[in-house]
C-alpha positions as CSV (number, residue, x, y, z in Angstrom):
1,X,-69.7,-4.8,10.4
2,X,-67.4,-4.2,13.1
3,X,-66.0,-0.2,14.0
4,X,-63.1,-0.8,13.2
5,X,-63.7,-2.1,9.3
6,X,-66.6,0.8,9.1
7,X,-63.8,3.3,10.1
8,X,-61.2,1.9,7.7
9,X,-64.1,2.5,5.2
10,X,-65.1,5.4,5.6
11,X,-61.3,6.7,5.6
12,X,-60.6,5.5,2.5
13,X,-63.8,6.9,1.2
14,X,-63.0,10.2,2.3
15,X,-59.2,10.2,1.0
16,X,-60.6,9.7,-2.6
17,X,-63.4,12.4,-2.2
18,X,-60.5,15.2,-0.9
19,X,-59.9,17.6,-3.9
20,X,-56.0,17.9,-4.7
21,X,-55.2,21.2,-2.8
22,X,-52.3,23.7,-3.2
23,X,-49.4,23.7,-0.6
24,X,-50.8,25.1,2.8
25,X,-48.9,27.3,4.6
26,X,-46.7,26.0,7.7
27,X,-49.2,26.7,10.6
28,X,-51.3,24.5,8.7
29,X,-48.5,21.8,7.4
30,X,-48.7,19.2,10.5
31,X,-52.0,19.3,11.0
32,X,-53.6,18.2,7.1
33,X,-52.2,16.3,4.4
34,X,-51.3,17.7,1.2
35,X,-52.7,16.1,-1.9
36,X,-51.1,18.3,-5.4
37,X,-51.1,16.7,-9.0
38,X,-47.9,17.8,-11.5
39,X,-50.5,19.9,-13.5
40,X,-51.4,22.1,-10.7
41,X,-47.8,23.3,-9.6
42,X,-47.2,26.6,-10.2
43,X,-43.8,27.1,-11.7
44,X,-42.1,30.3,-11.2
45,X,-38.2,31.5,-12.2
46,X,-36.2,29.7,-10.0
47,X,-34.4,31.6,-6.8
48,X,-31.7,33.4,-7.7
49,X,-28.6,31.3,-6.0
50,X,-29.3,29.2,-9.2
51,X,-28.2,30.1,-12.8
52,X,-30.9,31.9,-15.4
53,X,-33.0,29.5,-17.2
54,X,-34.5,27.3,-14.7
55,X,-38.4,27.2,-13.0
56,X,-38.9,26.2,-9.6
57,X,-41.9,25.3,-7.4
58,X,-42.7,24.4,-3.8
59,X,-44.1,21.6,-3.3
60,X,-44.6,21.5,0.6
61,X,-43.2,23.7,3.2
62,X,-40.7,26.5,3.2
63,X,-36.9,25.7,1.9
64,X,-36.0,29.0,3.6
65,X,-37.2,27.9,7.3
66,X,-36.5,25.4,9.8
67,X,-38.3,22.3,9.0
68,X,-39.5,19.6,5.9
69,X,-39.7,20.9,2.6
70,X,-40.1,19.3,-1.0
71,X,-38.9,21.4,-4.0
72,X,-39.2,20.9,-7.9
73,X,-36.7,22.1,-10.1
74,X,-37.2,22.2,-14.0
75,X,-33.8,23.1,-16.1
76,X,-33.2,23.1,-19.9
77,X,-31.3,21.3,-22.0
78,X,-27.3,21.9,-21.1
79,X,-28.5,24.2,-17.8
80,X,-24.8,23.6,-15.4
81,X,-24.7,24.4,-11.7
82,X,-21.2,25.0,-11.1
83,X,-19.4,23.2,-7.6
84,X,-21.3,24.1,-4.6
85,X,-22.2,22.7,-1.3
86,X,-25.4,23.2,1.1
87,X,-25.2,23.3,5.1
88,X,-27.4,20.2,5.2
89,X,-28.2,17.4,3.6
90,X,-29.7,17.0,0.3
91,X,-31.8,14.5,-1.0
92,X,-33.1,14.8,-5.1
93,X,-35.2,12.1,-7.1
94,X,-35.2,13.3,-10.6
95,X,-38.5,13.1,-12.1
96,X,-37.9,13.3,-15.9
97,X,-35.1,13.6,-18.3
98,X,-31.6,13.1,-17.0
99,X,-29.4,14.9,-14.0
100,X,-25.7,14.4,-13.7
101,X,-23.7,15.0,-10.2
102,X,-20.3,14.6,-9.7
103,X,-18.1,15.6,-6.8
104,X,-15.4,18.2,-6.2
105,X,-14.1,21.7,-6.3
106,X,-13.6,21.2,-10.0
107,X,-16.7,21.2,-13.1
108,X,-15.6,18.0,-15.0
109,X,-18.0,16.3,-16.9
110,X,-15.9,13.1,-17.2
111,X,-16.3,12.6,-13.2
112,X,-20.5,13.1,-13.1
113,X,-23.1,10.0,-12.6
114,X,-26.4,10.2,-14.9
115,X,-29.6,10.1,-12.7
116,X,-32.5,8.6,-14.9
117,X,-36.0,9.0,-14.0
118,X,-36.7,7.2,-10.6
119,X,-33.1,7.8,-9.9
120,X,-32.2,9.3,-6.5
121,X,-29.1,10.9,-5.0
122,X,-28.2,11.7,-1.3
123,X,-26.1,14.1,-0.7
124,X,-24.2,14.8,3.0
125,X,-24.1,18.5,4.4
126,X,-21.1,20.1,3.3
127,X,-19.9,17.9,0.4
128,X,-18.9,19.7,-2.4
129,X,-21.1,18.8,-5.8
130,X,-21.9,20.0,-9.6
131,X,-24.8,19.1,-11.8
132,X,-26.0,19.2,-15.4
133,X,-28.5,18.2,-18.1
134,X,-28.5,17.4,-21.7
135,X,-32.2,17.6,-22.3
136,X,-35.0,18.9,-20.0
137,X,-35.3,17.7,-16.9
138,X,-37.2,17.9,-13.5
139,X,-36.0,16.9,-9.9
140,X,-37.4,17.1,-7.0
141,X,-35.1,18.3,-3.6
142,X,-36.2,17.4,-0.4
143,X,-34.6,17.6,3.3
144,X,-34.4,19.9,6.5
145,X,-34.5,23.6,5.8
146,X,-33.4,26.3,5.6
147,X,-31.8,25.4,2.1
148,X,-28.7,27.1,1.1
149,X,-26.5,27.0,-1.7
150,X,-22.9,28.1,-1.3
151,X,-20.7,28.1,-4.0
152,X,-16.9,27.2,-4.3
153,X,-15.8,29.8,-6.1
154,X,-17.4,33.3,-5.7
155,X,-17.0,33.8,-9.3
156,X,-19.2,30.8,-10.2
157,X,-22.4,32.7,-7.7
158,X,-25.1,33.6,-10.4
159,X,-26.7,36.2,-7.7
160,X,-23.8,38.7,-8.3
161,X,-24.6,38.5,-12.1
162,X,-27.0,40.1,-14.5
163,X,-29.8,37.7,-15.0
């Protein structure tokens, strides 16, 4: 057996004999992969910037720094995230249940696109957006951080309301 096949071997046996491991922190991010199943993600009220109701996990990386990160995002049934816009560019896979985007300064339903599961929207920096549900559903956000959320109308900013 050559060194080359031995080495392919023994990679592959050691990727299947890594334990799934939590998200490490981002000293550690470059230099290790990350292996993390749906069941162990911890879920935790979603940041503020977003309206009461949702849960939110980090999947890899900090959405607050410079650099990758992967976000989860689990709403309700009916949850609405009013127009908005981020400084850079979003890109969100919806896991389950159904997400619907539509672009503008204006919430109109008639104008959104349904994202089923496998679905995936990209979104350029600074384009002005609103989503919904009608039944529970889970994306995942990834892109360049740090993540912001700005929203059109100050009115419409859950972090200056009572959660």
């Amino acid at each position: 057996m050559n060194n080359l096949h031995l080495g392919t071997l023994l990679l592959g046996a050691l990727l299947f004999a890594v334990p799934a491991a939590a998200p490490l922190s981002a000293a550690e991010e470059a230099e290790h992969p990350v292996f993390i199943n749906a069941d162990e993600m911890k879920w935790d009220s979603a940041p503020p910037g977003l309206p009461a109701g949702a849960k939110a996990t980090v999947v890899y990386g900090d959405p607050h720094k410079p650099g990758p990160f992967v976000v989860r995002l689990m709403t309700p049934a009916g949850y609405k995230i009013m127009p908005h816009w981020h400084t850079r560019a979003e890109n969100l896979t919806v896991i389950s249940g159904a997400l619907y985007l539509g672009g503008g300064d204006s919430f109109d339903y008639s104008k959104a696109h349904a994202l089923k599961p496998g679905g995936y929207h990209y979104l350029p920096a600074r384009m002005h957006h609103f989503a919904f549900t009608d039944m529970p559903t889970v994306v995942q956000i990834h892109g360049e951080g740090p993540f912001d959320i700005n929203y059109v109308r100050q009115s419409d900013d859950p972090r200056g309301q009572v959660r």
